[in-house]
C-alpha positions as CSV (number, residue, x, y, z in Angstrom):
1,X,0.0,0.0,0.0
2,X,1.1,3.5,-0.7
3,X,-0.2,6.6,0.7
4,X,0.3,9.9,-0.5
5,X,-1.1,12.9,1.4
6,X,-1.0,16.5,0.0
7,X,-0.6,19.2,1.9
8,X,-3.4,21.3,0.2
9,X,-6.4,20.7,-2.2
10,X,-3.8,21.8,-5.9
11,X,-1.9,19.2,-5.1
12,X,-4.5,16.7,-4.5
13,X,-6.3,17.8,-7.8
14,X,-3.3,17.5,-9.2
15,X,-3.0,13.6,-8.2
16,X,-6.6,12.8,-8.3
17,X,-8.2,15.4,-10.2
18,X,-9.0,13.2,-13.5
19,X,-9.8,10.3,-12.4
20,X,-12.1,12.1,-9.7
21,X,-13.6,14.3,-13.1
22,X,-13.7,10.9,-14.8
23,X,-16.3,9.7,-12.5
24,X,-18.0,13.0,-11.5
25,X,-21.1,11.7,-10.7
26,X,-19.6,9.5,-7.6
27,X,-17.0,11.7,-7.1
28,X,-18.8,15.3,-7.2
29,X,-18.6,16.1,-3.0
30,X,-15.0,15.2,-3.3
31,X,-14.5,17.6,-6.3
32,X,-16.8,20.1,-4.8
33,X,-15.1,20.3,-1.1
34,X,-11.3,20.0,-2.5
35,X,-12.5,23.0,-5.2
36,X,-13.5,25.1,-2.1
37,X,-11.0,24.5,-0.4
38,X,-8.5,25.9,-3.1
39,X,-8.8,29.6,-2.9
40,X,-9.7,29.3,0.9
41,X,-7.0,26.7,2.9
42,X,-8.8,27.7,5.9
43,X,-12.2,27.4,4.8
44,X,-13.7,25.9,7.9
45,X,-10.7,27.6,10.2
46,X,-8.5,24.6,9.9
47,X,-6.6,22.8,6.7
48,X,-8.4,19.8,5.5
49,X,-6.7,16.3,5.0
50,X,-6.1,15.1,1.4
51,X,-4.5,12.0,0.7
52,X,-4.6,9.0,-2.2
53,X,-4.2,6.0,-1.3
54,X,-2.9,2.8,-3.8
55,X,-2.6,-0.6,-3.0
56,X,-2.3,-4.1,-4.3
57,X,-5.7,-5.7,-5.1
58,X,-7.4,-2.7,-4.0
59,X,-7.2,-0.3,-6.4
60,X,-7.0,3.0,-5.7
61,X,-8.5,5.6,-3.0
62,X,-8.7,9.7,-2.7
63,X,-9.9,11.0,0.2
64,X,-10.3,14.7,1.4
65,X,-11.8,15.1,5.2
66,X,-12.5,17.8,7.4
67,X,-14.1,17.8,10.8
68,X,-16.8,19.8,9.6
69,X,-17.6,17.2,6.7
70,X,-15.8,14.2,8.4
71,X,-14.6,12.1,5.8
72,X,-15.3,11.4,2.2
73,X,-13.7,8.6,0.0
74,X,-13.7,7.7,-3.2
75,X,-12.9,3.9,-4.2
76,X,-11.7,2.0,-7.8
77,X,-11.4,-1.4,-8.8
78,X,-8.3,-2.9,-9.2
79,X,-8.8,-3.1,-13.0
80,X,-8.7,0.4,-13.7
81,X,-6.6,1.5,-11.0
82,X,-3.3,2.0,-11.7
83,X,-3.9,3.4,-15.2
84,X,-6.5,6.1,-13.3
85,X,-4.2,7.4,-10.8
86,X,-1.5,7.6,-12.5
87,X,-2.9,9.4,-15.6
């Protein structure tokens, strides 16, 4: 397993961003709260916590969480994993 945690919500875009747009219709909270959070770190008066998470036979994971939205995840197959968060 490998975890990758960004220290804002450009760099988690950057990571996760088209394989989150690629699936917007599962993924649109995710893409909604990490958008907010990009002009306004401090949206909620604390930085939220972005991380993608890969691993064997699990596909892939991104996950942005605040304590005012707990957490949010997204979740791929292992088919189309790889090849999704690495594009």
């Amino acid at each position: 397993m490998e975890l990758t945690r960004h220290q804002d919500a450009d760099a988690f875009l950057e990571h996760a961003g088209a394989f989150l747009a690629a699936r917007e219709a599962e993924n649109n909270l995710i893409l909604g709260l990490s958008l907010a959070f990009e002009p306004m770190p401090l949206l909620y008066g604390e930085p939220a916590y972005f991380a993608v998470r890969r691993g064997r036979g699990r596909g892939g994971r991104s996950r942005p969480a605040h304590a005012a939205h707990n957490l949010v995840l997204s979740e791929i197959d292992e088919r189309r994993g790889d090849r999704a968060v690495d594009a």
